[in-house]
N, C-alpha and C positions, 0 to 999 in steps of 0.2 A: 745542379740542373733543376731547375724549377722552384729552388729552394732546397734542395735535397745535397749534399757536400757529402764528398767523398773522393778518397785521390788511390784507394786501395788496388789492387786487380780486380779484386772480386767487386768492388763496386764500381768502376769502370766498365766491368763487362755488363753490369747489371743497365748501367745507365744508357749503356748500348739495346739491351732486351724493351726497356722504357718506350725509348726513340722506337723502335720496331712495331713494337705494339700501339702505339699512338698514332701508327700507321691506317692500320687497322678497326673492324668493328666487333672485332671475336672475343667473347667471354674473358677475362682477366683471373686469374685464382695466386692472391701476395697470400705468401707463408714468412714462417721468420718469429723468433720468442716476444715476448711484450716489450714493446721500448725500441722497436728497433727501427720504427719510422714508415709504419704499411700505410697509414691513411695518406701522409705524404707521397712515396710511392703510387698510390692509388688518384691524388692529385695531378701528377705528373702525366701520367696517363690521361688524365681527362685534357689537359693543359695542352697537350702533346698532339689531341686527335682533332678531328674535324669538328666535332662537338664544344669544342672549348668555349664558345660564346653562351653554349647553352648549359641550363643548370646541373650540377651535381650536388645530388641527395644523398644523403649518410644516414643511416640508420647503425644503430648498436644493437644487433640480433641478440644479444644476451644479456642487455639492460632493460626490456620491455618486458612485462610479464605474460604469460603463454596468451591468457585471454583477451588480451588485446591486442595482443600482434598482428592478426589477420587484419582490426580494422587500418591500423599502425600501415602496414605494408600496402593493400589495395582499398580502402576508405569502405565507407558505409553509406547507406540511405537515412534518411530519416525514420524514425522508428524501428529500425534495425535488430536494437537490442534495450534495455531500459535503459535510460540515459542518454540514447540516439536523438536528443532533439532538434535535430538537422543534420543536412547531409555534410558528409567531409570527404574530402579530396586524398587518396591514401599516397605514399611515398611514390609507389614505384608509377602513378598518372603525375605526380610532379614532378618527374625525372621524362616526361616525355620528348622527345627528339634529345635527350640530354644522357647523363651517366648516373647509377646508383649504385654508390657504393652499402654493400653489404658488409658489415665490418664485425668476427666471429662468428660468420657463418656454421663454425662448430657449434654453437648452442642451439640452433633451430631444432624443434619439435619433431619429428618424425612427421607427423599430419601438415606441418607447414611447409616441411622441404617439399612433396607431394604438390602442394601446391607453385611454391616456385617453380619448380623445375616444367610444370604445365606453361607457367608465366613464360619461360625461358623458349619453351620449345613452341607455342602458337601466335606467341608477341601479342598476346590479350589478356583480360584482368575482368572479372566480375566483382564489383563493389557488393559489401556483406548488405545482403538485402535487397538488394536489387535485381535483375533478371533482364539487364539490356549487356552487352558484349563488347569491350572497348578494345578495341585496337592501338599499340602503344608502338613507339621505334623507341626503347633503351638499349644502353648498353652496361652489361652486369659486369660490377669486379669485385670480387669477395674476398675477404682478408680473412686469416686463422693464424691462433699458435699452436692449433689444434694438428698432431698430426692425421688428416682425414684418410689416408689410407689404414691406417688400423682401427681410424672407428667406423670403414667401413667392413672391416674384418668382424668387427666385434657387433655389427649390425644398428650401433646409433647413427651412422648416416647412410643415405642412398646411395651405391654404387652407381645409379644412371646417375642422380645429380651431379655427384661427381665428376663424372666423365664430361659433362655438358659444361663444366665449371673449368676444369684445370683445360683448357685449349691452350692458352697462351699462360704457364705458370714460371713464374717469379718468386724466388727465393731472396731475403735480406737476412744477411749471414750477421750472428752476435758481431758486438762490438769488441769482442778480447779477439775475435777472428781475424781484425783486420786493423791491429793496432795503428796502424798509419795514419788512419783519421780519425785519433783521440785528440791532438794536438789541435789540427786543424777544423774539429767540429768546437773545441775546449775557448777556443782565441775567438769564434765564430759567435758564441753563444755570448760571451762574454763582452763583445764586442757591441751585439745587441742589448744584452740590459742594461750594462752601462749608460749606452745610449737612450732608452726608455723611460729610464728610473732617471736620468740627468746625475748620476753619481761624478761625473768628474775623470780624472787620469786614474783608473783604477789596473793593476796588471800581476799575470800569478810568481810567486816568488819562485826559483828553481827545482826548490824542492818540492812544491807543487808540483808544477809541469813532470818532475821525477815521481810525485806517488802515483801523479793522474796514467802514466804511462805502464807504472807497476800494478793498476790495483787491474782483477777481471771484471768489473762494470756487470754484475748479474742482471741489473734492470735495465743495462743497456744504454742508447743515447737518452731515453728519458730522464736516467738516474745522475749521468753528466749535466744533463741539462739543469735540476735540481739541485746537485752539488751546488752547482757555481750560484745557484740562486740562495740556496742556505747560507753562501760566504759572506754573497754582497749583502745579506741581511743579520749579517749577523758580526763581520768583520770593523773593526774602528780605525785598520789605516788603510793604505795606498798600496798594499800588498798582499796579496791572498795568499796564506800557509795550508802545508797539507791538513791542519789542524778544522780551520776555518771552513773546510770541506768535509769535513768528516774523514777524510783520509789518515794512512799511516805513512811515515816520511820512510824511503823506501832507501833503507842503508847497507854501508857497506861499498864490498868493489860495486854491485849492481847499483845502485845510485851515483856513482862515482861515473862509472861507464856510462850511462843514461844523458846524465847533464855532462859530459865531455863530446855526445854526439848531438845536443837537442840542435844545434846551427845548423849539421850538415839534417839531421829530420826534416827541419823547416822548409829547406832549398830544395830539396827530393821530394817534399808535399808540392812546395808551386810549381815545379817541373812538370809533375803529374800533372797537376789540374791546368795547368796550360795547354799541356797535350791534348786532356781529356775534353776540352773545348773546343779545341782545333778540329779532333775528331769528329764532334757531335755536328760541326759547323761544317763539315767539308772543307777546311782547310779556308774559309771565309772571316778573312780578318775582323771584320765591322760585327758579325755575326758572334765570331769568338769574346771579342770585348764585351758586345751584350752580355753573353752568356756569363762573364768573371767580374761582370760589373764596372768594369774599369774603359777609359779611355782608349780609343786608338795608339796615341801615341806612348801610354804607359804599357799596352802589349807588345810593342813596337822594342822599347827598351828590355821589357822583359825576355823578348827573344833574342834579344841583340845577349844581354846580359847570360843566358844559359846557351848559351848558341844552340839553337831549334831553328831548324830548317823547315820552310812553309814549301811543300812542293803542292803548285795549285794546277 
């Protein structure tokens, strides 16, 4: 969904919360460890709501340095501060009728949240330096691997922010959570750099597909995503080994077991994500194809082939 794959439970129901909130113009608050796909998520959401034609802004709360965040986030006048030699336009006036994502909202300043949460709660912005009152229509969605409930325990973030933040909160659960869609993000990723790079017939050897499914992915879909880019740059044939990933070839009965089920895996992955388009579509064939990328008539086989029942 919107670029976002997953054929899991738990991301079926997410992509269901997505759709919901895309509904919507209520604060967004994505949790979930690094790697596991928030700013996407955070995408989809914009992609999803009324605003999608209009801009979303992304800022990295914890890659700007404190002294400059304020102008970073609501801009400055001229003369402002030394170096102000004109005015600029800060984040959250270029997100106006549009979405901004706030992305580690856990690192914001104590003195900054204070003022977000002013931005959040009067939908206006004073540029540093200036003394005129802008009136904004965004819509906030903030990302953390932070857990914000115990830094608001421990007093580094605001409990009102908070509150005003997690209306509509979304969890992206690890990737060892939801083994299901290692295969089907793995073929997916693979599928694209092949295609970008012009590599050719490139495909993973068994026992690839067998560590990929054994190892727990700690950095998550970024560190899959990386694998497969370390192979195809580093690999000399037509076959990626667990080796060529940085994996360990995962032996024994459990690799044995592994690659004796990966066909029926596969068949269970497009079952899912058949479903889960169906779902998202209302049961709207044309609508469902969009969404899997594929033709009419190749959904058409595909349901023919898992026998799925379209009750419209």
């Amino acid at each position: 969904m919107c670029g976002m794959l997953g054929v899991s439970p738990s991301m079926t129901k997410l992509f269901g919360l997505i759709k919901r909130a895309g509904l919507t113009d209520y604060p967004v608050l994505i949790t979930g460890s690094t790697g596991t796909g928030k700013e996407m998520a955070a995408r989809a959401v914009h992609q999803l709501s009324t605003r999608a034609k209009k801009p979303m802004v992304i800022i990295n709360c914890g890659a700007i340095p404190e002294n400059l965040l304020e102008s970073e986030l609501f801009g400055h006048e001229k003369g402002a501060f030394t170096g102000a030699s004109g005015r600029q336009i800060g984040k959250f006036e270029q997100a106006d009728k549009g979405t901004i994502f706030l992305d580690e909202i856990g690192e914001l300043p104590l003195a900054m949240q204070v003022k977000i949460l002013r931005t959040i709660q009067e939908s206006t912005i004073e540029r540093l330096g200036g003394n005129r009152t802008i009136s904004l229509d965004v819509r906030v969605i903030a990302a953390t691997n932070v857990n914000l409930e115990d830094a608001v325990k421990a007093s580094t973030f605001r409990e009102d922010l908070f509150y005003r933040l997690n209306v509509i909160p979304l969890h992206i659960p690890d990737l060892r959570q939801r083994p299901e869609d290692i295969l089907p993000l793995a073929h997916r990723f693979l599928m694209e750099e092949v295609r970008s790079q012009q590599l050719g017939q490139i495909s993973f050897s068994l026992t690839a597909l067998a560590a990929m499914t054994g190892h727990c992915w700690p950095g998550n879909v970024r560190e899959l995503q990386n694998s497969i880019r370390r192979a195809l740059a580093t690999t000399v044939g037509k076959m990626i080994t667990p080796a060529d990933m940085g994996l360990e070839e995962v032996a024994g009965e459990q690799g044995k077991q592994t690659l004796f089920t990966l066909k029926a895996a596969r068949e269970k992955a497009e079952i899912a994500t058949v479903r889960q388009a169906l779902g998202l579509s209302g049961n709207n064939i044309s609508q469902a194809a969009k969404l899997l990328e594929i033709s009419r008539p190749t959904l058409h086989d595909l349901l023919k082939k898992h026998d799925i029942k379209v009750n419209c």
